[in-house]
C-alpha positions as CSV (number, residue, x, y, z in Angstrom):
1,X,76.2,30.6,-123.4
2,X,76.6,31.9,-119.7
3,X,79.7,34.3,-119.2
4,X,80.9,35.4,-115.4
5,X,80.7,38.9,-114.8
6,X,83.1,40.9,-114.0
7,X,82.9,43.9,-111.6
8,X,85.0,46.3,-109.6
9,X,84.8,46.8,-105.7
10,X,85.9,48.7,-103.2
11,X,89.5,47.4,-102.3
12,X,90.0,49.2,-98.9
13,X,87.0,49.3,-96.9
14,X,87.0,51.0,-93.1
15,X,84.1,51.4,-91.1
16,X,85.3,52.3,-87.3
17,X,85.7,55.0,-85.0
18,X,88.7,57.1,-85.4
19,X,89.1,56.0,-88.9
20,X,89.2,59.9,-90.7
21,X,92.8,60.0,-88.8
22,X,94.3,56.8,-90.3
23,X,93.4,57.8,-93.9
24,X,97.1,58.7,-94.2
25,X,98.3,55.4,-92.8
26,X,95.7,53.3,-95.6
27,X,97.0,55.9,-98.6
28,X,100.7,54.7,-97.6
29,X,100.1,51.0,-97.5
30,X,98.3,51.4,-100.8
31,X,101.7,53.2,-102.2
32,X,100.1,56.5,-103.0
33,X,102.3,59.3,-101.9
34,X,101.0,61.9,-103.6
35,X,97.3,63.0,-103.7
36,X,94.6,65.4,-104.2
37,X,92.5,66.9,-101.5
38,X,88.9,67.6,-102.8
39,X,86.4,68.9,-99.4
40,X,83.4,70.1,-98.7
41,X,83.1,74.1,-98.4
42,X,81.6,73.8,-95.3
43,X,83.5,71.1,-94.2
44,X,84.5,72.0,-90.1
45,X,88.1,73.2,-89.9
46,X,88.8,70.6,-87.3
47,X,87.7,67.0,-89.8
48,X,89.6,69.0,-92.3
49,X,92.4,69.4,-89.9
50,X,92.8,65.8,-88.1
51,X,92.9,64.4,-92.2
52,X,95.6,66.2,-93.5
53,X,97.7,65.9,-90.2
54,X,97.2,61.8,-90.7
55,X,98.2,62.9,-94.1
56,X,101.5,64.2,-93.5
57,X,101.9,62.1,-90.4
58,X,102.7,59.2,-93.2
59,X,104.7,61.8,-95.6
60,X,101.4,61.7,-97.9
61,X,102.3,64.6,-100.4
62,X,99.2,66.7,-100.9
63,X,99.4,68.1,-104.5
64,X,95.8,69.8,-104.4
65,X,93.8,70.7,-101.4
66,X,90.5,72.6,-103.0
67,X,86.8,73.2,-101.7
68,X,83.9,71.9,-103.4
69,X,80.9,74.4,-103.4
70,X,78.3,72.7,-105.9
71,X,78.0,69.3,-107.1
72,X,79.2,70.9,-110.7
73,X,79.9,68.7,-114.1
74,X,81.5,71.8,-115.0
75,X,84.0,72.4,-112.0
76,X,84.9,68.7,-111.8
77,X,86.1,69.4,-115.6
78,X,88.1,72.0,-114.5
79,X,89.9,70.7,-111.9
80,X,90.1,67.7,-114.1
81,X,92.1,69.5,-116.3
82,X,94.5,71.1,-113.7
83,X,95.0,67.7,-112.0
84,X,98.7,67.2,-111.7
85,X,100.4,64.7,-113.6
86,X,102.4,63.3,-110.8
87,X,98.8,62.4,-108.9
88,X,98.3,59.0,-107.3
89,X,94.8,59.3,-106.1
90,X,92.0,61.2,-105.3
91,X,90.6,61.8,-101.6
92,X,86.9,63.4,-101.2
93,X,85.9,63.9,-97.8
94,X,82.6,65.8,-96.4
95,X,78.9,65.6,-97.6
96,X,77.2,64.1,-101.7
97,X,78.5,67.5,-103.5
98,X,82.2,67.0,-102.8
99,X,82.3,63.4,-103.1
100,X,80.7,62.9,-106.3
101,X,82.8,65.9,-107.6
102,X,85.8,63.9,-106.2
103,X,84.4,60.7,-107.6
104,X,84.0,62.0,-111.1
105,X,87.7,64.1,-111.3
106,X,89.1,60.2,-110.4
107,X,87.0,58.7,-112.7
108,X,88.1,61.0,-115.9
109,X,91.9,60.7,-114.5
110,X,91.4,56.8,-114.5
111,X,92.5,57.1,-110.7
112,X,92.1,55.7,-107.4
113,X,89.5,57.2,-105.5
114,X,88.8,57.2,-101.9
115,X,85.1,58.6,-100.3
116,X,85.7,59.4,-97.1
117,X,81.9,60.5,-96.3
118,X,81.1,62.6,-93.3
119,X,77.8,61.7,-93.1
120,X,75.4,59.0,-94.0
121,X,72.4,61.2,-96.0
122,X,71.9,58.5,-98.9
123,X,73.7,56.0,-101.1
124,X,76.0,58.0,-103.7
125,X,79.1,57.9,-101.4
126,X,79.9,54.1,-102.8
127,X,77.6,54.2,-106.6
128,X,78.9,54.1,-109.4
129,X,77.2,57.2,-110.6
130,X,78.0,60.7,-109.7
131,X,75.1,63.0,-109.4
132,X,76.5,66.4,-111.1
133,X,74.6,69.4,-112.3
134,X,75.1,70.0,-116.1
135,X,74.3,73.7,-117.5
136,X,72.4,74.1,-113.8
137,X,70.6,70.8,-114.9
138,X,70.5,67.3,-112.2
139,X,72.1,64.4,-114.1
140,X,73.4,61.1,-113.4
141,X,77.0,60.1,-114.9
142,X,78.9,57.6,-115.3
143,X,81.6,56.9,-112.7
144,X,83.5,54.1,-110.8
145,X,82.9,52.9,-107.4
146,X,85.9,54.0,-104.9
147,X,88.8,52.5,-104.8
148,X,88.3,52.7,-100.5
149,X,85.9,53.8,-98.5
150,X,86.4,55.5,-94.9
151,X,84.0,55.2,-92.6
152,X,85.0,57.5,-89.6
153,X,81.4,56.3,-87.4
154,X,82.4,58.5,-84.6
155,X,82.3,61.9,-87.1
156,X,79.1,60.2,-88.8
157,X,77.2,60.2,-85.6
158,X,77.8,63.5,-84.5
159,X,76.4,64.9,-87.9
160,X,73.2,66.5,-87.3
161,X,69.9,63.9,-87.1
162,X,68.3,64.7,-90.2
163,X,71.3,63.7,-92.7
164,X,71.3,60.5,-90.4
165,X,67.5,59.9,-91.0
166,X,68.1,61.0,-94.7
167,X,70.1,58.1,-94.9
168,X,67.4,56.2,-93.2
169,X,64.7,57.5,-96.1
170,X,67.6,56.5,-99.1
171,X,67.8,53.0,-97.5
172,X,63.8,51.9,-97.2
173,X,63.9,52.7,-100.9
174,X,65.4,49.7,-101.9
175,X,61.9,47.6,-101.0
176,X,60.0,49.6,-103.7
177,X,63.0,49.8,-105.8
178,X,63.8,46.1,-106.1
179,X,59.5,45.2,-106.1
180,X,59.6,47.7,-109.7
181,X,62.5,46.1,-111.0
182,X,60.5,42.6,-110.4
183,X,57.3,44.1,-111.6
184,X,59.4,45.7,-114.9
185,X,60.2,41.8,-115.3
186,X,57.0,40.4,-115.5
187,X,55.7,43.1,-117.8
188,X,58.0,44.1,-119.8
189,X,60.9,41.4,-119.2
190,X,63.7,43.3,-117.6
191,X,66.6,41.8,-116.8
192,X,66.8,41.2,-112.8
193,X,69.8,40.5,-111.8
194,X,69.0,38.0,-108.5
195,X,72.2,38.9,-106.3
196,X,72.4,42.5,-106.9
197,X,68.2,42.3,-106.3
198,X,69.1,39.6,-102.8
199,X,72.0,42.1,-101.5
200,X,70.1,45.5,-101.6
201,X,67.2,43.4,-99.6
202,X,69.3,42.0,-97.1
203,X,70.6,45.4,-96.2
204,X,67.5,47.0,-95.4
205,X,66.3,43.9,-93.2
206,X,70.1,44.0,-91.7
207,X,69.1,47.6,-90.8
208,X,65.5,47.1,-89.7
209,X,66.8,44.6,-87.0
210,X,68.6,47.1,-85.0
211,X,67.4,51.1,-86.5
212,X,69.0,52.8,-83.5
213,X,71.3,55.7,-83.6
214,X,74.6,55.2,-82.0
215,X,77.8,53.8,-83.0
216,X,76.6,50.3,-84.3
217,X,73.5,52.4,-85.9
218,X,76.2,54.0,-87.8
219,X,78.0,51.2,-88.2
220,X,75.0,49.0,-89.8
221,X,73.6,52.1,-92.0
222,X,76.4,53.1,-93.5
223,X,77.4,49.6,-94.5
224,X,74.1,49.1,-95.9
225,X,74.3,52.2,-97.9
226,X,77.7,51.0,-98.8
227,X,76.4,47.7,-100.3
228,X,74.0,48.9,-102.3
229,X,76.2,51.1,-104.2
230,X,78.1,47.7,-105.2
231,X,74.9,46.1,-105.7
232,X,74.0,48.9,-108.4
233,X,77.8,48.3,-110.2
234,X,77.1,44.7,-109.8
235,X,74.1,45.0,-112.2
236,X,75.2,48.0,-114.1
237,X,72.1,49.5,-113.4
238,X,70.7,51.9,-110.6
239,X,67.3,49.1,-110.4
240,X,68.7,47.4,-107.2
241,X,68.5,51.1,-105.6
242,X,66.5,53.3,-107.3
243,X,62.7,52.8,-108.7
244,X,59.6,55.4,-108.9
245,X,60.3,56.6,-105.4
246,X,63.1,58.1,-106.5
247,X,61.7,59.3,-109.9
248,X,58.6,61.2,-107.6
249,X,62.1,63.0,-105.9
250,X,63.7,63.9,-109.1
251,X,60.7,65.3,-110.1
252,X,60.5,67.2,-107.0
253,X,64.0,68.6,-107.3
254,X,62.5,70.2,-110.1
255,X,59.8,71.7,-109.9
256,X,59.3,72.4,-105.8
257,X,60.2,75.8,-104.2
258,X,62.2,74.5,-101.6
259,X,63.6,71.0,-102.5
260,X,64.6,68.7,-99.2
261,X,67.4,66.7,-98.7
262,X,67.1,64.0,-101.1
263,X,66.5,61.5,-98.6
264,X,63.5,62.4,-96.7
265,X,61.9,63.2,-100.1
266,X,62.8,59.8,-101.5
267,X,61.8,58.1,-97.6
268,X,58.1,59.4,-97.7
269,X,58.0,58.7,-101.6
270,X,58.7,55.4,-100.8
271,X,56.5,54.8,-98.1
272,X,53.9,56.5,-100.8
273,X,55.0,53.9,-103.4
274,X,54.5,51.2,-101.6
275,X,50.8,51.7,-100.6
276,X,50.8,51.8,-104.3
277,X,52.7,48.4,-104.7
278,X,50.9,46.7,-101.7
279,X,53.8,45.1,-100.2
280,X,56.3,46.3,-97.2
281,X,54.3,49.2,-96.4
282,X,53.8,48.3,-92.5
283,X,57.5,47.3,-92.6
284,X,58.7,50.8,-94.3
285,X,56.1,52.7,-91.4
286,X,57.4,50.7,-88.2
287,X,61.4,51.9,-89.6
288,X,60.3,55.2,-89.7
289,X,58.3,55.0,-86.2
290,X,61.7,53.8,-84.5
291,X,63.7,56.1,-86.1
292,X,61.9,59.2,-85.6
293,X,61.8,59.8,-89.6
294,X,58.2,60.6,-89.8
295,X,58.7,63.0,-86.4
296,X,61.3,65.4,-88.6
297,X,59.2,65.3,-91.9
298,X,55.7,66.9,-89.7
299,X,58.3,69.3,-88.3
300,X,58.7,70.9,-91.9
301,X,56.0,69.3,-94.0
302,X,56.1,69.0,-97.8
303,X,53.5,71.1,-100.0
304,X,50.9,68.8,-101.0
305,X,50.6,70.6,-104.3
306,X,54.1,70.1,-105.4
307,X,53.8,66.5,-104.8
308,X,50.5,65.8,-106.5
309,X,52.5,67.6,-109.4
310,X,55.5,66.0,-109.2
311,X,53.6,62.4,-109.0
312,X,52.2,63.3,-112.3
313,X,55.6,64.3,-114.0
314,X,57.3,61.6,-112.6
315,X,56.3,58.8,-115.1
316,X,57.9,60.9,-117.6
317,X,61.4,61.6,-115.7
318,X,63.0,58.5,-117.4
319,X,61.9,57.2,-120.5
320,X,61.6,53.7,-120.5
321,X,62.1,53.0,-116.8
322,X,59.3,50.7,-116.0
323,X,57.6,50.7,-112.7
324,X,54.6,50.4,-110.7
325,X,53.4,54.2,-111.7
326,X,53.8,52.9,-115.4
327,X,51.3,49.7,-114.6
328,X,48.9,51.9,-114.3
329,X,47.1,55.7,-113.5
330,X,48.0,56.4,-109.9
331,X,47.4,60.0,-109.5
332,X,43.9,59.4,-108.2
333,X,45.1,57.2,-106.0
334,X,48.2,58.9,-104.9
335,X,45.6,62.4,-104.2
336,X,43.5,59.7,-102.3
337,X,46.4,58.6,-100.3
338,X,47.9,62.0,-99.3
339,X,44.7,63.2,-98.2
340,X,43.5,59.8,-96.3
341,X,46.0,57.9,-94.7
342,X,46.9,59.2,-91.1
343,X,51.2,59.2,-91.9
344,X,51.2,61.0,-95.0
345,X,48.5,63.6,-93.7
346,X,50.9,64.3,-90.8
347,X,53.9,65.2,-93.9
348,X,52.0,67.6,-95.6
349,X,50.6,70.8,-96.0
């Protein structure tokens, strides 16, 4: 017997310039008049500044205005359990750390939550997940996807380049992710579910027409990114998103010396992956030729070593999680590939 699926979404959803100072007006139409404040540390004074004056501007009472250091299971408990009663909603602004701390802190409280992201370096701004250190360990909780999302694409263009092309690397990995979740179909007979698997495609493609960094750029990426959070709590699963390109990165975040923004390690792993797939490779290589993504990754190359080691671990990261590096032995082949093909040569060291 089929049954319809039910699944939340964000409600309020903003993606324009000079959206950061209307955050106040949205809270009021939603009839939340008293919030928390959760920020990046090193969030600059004046974003901060031009929030909270929209804030009061619509007699928005701010109960809790506190910095987020560390993306902390811990400290989201904490201020969890000093959360004040009286709270309508929770509002994370700045970079990943802050928001999924934000993200988590609502999801405990059973409140709204609204992402206001700064930046476009990956996908966790609209997931259902938050990604939270737990005893100093990386994990992957639970969570809801925001109530709104607030897309300022003014302040996420003037962001430095390389949480822009970050973004850039989280995106491509939705070819090799979606070709593992088809491949952990046929041989092992995963469940794929066909629109969450159709809409984190499409957004790539919708990307790949027009990879250019101004307002639109912003604009297309960080809808993109947007959509393939819902796409993930559309499946209940992280497969639309996330296959072995992102299990090589977790690895990495392990084990490496100097760990990179998660994006460019995830963008070369999946350019990596799929020479190991056979499928969107020259795609995946002309985005990151018109982008400038391969440029910033010879500027500071990654230590061959570590990622001959992490390759190895990476089967390993999550139990069970089928994908291509499960079909079959691809260390020889990933050691062939680092060495050999003229991209990757250029990333490494």
């Amino acid at each position: 017997m089929l049954t319809l699926k039910q699944v939340s979404i964000p409600v309020l959803v903003r993606v324009k310039n000079g959206a950061l100072d209307r955050v106040g007006l949205y809270a009021r139409r939603q009839q939340f008049s008293r919030v928390v404040l959760l920020f990046s540390q090193d969030l600059q004074p004046a974003l901060l500044a031009r929030l909270t004056a929209g804030l009061a501007a619509e007699q928005i009472e701010v109960l809790q205005q506190l910095p987020v250091a560390a993306a902390s299971f811990e400290q989201a408990v904490d201020i969890f359990r000093q959360l004040p009663t009286t709270t309508h909603a929770v509002i994370g602004v700045g970079g990943g750390k802050a928001l999924d701390v934000a993200k988590y802190v609502a999801f405990l409280a059973h409140l709204p939550y609204f992402a206001v992201p700064t930046s476009l370096s990956n996908d966790g701004f609209c997931s259902p997940q938050s990604s939270l250190t737990v005893d100093n360990r990386r994990r992957s909780l639970p969570a809801a996807i925001p109530f709104g999302v607030i897309l300022d694409t003014e302040v996420c263009l003037r962001a430095p380049e390389i949480l822009w092309l970050s973004g850039v690397g989280d995106l491509a990995a939705k070819l090799t992710a979606v070709a593992d979740w088809k491949l952990a179909f046929h041989a092992q007979g995963t469940p794929v579910d066909d629109f969450a698997a159709l809409l984190s495609d499409a957004t790539v493609f919708q990307f790949i027409a027009r990879p250019i960094r101004d307002a639109e750029g912003v604009k297309l990426l960080g809808s993109a990114l947007m959509l393939n959070g819902i796409a993930m709590a559309l499946c209940g699963s992280s497969r639309p998103a996330s296959g072995s390109e992102h299990l090589i990165s977790h690895a990495l975040d392990a084990l490496s010396a100097h760990p990179r923004l998660h994006g460019l390690q995830v963008g070369v792993a999946t350019y990596l992956v799929s020479c190991l797939q056979a499928q969107n490779t020259e795609r995946i290589a002309g985005l990151f030729d018109a982008t400038g993504f391969w440029r910033a990754i010879a500027a500071d190359p990654f230590s061959r070593a570590e990622w001959i080691e992490a390759a190895r671990i990476a089967p390993t990261v999550k139990p069970g999680f089928y994908s291509v590096l499960s079909a079959r032995d691809c260390l020889a082949e990933i050691e062939r590939l680092l060495a050999t093909d003229p991209r990757l040569q250029a990333c490494f060291v």
